[in-house]
N, C-alpha and C positions, 0 to 999 in steps of 0.2 A: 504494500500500500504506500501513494506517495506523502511526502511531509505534508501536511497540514500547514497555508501561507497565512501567517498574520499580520495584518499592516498596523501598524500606529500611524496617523495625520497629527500632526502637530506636535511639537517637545515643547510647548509650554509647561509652566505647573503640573496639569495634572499627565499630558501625555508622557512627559521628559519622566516624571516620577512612577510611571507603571508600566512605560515600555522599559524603561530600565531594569525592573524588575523580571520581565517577562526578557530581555534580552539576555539578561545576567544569569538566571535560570538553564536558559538555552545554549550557553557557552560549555555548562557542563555537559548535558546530556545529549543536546543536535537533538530536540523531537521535532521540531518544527520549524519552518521559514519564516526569518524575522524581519520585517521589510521597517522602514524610518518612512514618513513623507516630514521633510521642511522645507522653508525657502529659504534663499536669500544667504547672507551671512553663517545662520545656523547651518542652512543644508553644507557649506561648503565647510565649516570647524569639525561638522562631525561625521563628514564623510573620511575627512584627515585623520582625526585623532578620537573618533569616537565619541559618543556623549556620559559627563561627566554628572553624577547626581551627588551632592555633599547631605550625608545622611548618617545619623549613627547606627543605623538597619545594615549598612555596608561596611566590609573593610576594602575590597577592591571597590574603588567610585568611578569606573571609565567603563564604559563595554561598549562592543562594536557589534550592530546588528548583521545580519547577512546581505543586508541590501540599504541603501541610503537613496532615496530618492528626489527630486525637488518638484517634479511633475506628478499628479496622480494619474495623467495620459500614460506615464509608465510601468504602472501594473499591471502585473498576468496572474488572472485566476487565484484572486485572493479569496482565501476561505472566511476568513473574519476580518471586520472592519472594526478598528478602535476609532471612532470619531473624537479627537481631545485636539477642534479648534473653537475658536469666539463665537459666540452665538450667532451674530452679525458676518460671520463667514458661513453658516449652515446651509443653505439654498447653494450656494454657491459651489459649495465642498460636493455635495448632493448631486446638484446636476452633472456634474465630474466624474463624479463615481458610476454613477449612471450608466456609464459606456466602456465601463472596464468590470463591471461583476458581473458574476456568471448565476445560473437563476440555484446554488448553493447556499451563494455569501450568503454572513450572518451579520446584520450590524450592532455596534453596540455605542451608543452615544455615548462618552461620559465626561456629560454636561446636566448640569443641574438649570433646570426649569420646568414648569407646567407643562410650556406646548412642546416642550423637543423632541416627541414621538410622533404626533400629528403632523408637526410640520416636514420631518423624513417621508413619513409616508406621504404625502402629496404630489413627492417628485418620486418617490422609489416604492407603489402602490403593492409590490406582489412578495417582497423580499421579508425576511426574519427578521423585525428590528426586535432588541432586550432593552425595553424602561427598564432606567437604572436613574440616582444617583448619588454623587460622589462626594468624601469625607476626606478632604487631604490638607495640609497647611504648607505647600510649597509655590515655588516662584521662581521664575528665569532671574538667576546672577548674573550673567553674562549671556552673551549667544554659546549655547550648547554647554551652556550648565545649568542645574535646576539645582536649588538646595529648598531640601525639606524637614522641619521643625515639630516639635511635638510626637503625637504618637503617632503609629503608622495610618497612612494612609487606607480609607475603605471604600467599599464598590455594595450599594446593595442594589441588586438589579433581580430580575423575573420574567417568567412567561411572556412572549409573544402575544396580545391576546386576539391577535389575528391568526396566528398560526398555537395554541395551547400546545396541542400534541406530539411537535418537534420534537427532535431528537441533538439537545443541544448538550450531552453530557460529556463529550470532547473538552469544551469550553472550561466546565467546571472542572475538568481532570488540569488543564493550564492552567487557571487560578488557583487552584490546589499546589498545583509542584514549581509555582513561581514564589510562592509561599508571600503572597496576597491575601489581604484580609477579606472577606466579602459574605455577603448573607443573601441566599437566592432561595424567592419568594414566589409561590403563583400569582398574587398581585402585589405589586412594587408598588402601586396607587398612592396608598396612605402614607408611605414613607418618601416619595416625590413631592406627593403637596405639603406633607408636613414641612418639608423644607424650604418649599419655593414660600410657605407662610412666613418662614424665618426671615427669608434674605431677600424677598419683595419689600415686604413692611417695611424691616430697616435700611434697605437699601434704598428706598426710596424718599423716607423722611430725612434721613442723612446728607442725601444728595439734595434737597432742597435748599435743608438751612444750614450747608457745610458743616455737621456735626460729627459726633460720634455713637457709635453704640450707647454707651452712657450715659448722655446726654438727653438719646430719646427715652431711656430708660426712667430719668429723673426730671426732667422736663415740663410740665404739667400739658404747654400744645404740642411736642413733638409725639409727647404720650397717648395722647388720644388719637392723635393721626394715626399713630401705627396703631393704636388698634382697633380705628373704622377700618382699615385697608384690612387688618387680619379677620376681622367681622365679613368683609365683602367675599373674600376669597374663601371661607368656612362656605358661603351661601352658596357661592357656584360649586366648592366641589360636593355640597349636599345634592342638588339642584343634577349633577352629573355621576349621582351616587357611589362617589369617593367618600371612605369613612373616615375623618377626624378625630379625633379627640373630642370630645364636646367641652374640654376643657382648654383647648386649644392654643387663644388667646394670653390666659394666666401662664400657661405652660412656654410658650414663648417668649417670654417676659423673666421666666425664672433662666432660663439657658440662655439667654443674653445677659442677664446679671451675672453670670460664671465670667464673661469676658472684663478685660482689662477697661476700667470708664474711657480710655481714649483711643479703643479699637475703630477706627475706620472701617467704612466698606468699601468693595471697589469701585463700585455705582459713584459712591459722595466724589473719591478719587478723582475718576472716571471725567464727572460732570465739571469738578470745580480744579480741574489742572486745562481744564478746554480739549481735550480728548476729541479727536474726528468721529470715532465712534464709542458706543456706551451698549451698556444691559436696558438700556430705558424701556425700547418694546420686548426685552423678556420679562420684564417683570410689570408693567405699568399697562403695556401693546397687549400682554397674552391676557390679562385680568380683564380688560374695557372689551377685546375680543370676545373669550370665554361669557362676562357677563352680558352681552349682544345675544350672542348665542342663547344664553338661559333664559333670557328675560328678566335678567336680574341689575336693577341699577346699580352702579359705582360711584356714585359722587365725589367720593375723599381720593380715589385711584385719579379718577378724571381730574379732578380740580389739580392733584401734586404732579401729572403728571402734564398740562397743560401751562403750570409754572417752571414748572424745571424745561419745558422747549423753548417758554419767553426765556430763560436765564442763560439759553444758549447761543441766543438769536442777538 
């Protein structure tokens, strides 16, 4: 039987920190084909000398995948797709890939948002995608090095629920012997929205009034903003029969108090460094969407998110 191709798109953050792991794995054994896609700079440092991940998970920090690529025009008969680029690059990446997978591939986004299932499937209708997402605290140092902090890095992802009955246990035997943390669910639902609840809210009241997690946490109006926005997003994913918390809100509120008072998001970042591009329609675009879709008003999403396009303009 032949190797099994897996590509990773992107050595950002999260892709730099789990292809690494799935490349470094591979260096021992050869079970499978380990393809890089990056641009620019990166494709060209780590096609040289490998990509570097500064981690106390490693003692060797450099591996070199089997293949390094800058084009995705360039791949043959990839088995699995790691998507770990900017959200604002998805369609993009998507329709790419589009004319290089064979009707096998498996995708697996891991990117944390609401829509990033729906919106693969629009351009890629008939393929495997696995909702998942991702728990990791790393970041590009340089071009073609990621350094990652805290504890390891995680993946919860699940069933297809276009395709349930796949035979996707391959996958989890890689994640298994890359020795990746991850938890796989027949529905990953609860644990996506729960999260896009986290880092919409504060991602978006942050981004407004150049704040911090803290800040919205202590605040009495950034307080409330986050959480009519956590209120709005509870509705839709009721309304779309995703199960929450019913507790949700307060629950959100207690796990951003673990963080440091002057933790930033990348959204605030993002917005108030003047950034070309932002998370604004992942989190603000898919909420006013989704609650379109329901019939469910947003007024606090609307209103912060119709201030933060005047603040860009």
């Amino acid at each position: 039987m032949s190797k099994k191709h897996v590509v990773v798109i992107g050595l950002g953050g999260v892709g730099g920190y789990f292809g690494f792991k799935i490349s470094q794995n591979n260096k021992t054994f050869q079970q499978y084909i380990i393809s890089f896609i990056a641009r620019g700079e990166t494709y060209k440092k780590v096609k040289e000398e490998g990509l570097t991940l500064i981690s106390t998970e490693h003692r060797h920090n450099t591996t070199q995948p089997n293949e390094v690529y800058e084009n995705i025009s360039d791949l043959v008969n990839p088995d699995l797709v790691l998507i770990c680029v900017k959200e604002y690059d998805l369609e993009r990446v998507c329709e790419e890939l589009k004319e290089v997978i064979n009707e096998h591939t498996v995708l697996l986004p891991m990117m944390n948002g609401a829509d990033i299932y729906d919106r693969i499937r629009k351009i890629i209708p008939d393929h495997v995608i696995l909702p998942s997402c991702i728990y990791v605290a790393s970041h590009i140092k340089e071009k073609g090095v990621v350094e990652h902090k805290g504890s390891a890095g995680k993946i919860i992802l699940g069933k297809d629920p276009q395709h349930p009955s796949e035979d996707i246990s391959w996958i989890i035997t890689m994640l298994e012997t890359s020795h990746i943390d991850f938890e796989f669910k027949d529905n990953p639902l609860t644990d996506i929205w729960t999260k896009f609840t986290f880092i919409a809210s504060f991602g978006l009241v942050t981004a407004l009034h150049n704040s911090s997690i803290g800040k919205v946490c202590t605040d009495s109006l950034q307080n409330n903003e986050a959480k009519e926005i956590m209120k709005e997003i509870q509705s839709i994913a009721k309304k779309k029969d995703i199960h929450l918390d019913e507790n949700i809100v307060e629950k959100t509120f207690e796990k951003a108090s673990t963080f440091p008072y002057e933790t930033p998001t990348s959204l605030q970042l993002d917005i108030n460094s003047g950034k070309e591009n932002s998370e604004l329609e992942l989190f603000a675009g898919a909420i006013i969407r989704y609650g379109s879709e329901s019939d469910i008003e947003v007024p606090y999403t609307r209103k912060i998110y119709e201030a933060i396009k005047a603040k860009l303009q």
